[in-house]
Every structure is written in C-alpha cells, then in structure tokens.
C-alpha positions as CSV (number, residue, x, y, z in Angstrom):
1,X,-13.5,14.2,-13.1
2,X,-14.2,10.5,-12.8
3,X,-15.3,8.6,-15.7
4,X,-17.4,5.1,-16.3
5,X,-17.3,2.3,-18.7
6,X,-20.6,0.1,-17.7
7,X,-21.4,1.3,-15.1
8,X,-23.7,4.2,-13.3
9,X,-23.2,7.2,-10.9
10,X,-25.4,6.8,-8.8
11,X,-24.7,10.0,-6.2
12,X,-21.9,11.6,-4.7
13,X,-21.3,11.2,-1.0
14,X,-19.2,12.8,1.9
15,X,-15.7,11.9,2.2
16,X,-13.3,10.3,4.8
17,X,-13.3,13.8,6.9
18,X,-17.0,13.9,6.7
19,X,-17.1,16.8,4.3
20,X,-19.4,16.9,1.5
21,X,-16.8,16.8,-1.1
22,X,-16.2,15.4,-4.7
23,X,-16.5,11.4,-3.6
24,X,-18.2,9.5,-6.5
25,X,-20.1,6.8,-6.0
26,X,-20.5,4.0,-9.0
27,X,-22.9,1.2,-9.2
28,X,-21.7,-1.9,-11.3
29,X,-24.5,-4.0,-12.5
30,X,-22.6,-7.0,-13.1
31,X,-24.0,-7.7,-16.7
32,X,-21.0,-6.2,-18.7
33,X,-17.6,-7.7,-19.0
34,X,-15.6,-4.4,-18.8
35,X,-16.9,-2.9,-16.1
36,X,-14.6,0.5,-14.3
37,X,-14.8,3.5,-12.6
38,X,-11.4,5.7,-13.4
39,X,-9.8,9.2,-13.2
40,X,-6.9,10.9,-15.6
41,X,-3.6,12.1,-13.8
42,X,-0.1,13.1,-15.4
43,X,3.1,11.9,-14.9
44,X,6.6,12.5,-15.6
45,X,8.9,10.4,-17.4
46,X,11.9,8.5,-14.8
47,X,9.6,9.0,-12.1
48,X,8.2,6.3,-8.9
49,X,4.7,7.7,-7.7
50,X,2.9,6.6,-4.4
51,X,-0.5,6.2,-6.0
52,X,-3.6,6.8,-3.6
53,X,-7.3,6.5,-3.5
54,X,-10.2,6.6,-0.7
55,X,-12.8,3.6,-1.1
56,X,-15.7,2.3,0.5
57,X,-18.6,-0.4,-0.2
58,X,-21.9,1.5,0.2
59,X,-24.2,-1.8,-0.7
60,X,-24.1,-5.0,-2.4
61,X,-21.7,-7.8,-2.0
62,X,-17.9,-7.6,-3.1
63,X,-16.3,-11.1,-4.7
64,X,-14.1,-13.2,-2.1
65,X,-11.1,-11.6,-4.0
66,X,-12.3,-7.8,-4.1
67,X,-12.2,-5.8,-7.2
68,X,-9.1,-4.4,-8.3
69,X,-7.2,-1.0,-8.3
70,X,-5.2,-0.8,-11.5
71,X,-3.1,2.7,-12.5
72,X,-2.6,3.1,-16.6
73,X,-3.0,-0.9,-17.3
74,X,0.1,-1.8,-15.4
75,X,1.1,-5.4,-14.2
76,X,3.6,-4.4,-11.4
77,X,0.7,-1.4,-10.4
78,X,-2.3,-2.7,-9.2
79,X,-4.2,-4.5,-5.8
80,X,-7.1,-5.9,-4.4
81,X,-9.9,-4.1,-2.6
82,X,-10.5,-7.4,-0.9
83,X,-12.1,-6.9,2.4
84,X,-13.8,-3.5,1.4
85,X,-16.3,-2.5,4.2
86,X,-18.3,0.4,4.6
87,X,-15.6,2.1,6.1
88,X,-13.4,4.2,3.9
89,X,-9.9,3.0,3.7
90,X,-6.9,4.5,1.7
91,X,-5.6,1.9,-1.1
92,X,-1.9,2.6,-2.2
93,X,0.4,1.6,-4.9
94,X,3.6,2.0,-6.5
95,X,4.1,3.1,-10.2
96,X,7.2,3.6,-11.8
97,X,7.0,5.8,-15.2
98,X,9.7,4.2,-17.6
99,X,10.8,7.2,-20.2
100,X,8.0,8.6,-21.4
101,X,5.7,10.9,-19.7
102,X,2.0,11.4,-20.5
103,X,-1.3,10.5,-18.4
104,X,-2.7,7.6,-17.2
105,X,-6.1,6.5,-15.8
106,X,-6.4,5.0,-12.2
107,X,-9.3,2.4,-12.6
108,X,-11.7,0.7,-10.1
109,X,-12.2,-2.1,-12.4
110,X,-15.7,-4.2,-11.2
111,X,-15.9,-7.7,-11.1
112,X,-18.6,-8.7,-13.8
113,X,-20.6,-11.0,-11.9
114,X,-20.5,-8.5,-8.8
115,X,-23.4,-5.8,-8.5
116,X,-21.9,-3.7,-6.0
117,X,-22.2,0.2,-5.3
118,X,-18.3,1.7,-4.1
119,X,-17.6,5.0,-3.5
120,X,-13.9,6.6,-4.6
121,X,-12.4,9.7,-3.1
122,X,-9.3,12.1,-3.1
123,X,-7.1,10.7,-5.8
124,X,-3.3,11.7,-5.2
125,X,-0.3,11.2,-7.0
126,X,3.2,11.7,-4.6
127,X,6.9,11.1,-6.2
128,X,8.8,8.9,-4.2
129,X,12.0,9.9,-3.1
130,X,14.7,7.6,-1.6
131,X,18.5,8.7,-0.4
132,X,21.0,10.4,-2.8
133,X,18.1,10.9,-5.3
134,X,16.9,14.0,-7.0
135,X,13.4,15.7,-8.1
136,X,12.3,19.5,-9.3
137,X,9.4,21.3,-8.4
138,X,8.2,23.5,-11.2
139,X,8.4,27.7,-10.6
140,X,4.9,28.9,-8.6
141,X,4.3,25.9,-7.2
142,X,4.7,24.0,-4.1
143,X,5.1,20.8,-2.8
144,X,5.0,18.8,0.6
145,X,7.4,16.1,2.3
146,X,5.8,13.4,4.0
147,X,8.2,11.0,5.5
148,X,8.4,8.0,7.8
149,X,11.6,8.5,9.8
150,X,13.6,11.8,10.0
151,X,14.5,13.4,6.4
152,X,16.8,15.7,5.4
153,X,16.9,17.4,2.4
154,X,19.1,20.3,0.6
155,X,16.8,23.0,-1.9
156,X,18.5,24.7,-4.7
157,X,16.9,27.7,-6.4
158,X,17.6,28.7,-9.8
C-alpha cells in the first residue's frame, strides 16, 4: 500500500488500461518541506532492478524541473517527472542492490512550493539480465522475460 509524508489522498482513480484499479492519487500542499508519496518493495542482495511506475498530473501546476522519482534514497536511482501531463506515462530507473538485501521505498518526492495532485500506478520491480549472467527464481513461482532483441536463455531445474 502507498504511504504519505505531508501530504493527502485525495481519491483513487483508474489506471493506464482504464480499469478501476489500485492508482493513488496524492495532493501536495506545498507548505511542508518533506513532502512524498512512496511504496515498500524487496530486493535481493547483487541484484540490478528495472524500477517502474505509472504517473500522471490530475491538477495543479508541476515546477519547470518536475518532481522527482527516487528508489530507497539512492543518488545513481532517481529522475525527473519533468513534463508530467495528464496523460499517464511509465517512469523507469535503474537500481543496483550492492550486498545486502532488504526493502526499499520508491518515493514521489513533491516539490515544496508546488501544490499539485499526481496520481501513481502499477509499481514493478524487474531484475536485469545482460549476457553470460545468472539469476534464480524461487520454487512455486514464476517469472516473465521481456526483451528488446532476440534472447536466449538455458533453465536448470533442481
């Protein structure tokens, strides 16, 4: 579930496939110097994600520079939502796990002079795979490939 720091849920709202669905959308008030929206996720430890969120302006203005996109704090893993219309669009980033594992928060982090109302949908969380690398997909569980170019890969069981 999405949690707030300053600012106010104002109402969900249907997603990008038109669906009524779980989208969340926050209101920043611009009074309050740490203003976000966020979700938990867990990751694994030696692990590059491709980090992904829906987002939309439903009303008010954004700043020249947008708001930013930030996953668990991190410098190298963050963008700008510069240019936000009232159309959703799909934001993505890279994060790279270092050694540890453990969960992070994904934050819409508000700009505080900016009242604005954004909606955030469909969080996912995909490991990145190049060549000659490895990954493991727990037992009962499943997993998808999605690829840019042809892909091969070999699975081992057991």
């Amino acid at each position: 579930p999405w949690f707030m720091g300053n600012e106010t849920r104002v109402g969900p709202t249907t997603g990008p496939n038109a669906a009524f669905t779980d989208a969340v959308v926050s209101r920043s008030t611009g009074t309050a110097a740490n203003n976000f929206t966020g979700i938990n996720v867990s990751y694994a430890a030696n692990t590059t994600y491709q980090i992904s969120v829906w987002a939309k302006r439903v009303s008010g203005t954004l700043p020249a520079n947008g708001q930013l996109i930030n996953f668990n704090n991190a410098a190298n893993a963050s963008l700008s939502t510069a240019g936000l219309t009232s159309d959703w669009k799909l934001y993505t980033l890279d994060y790279s796990s270092g050694s540890s594992s453990g969960t992070g928060s994904l934050y819409l982090n508000a700009n505080k002079n900016t009242v604005v109302d954004i909606a955030l949908w469909g969080v996912q969380m995909v490991v990145k795979s190049s060549a000659g690398e490895k990954f493991n997909v727990p037992g009962n569980s499943k997993f998808d490939i999605r690829v840019t170019e042809p892909y091969h890969y070999i699975c081992h069981f057991g």
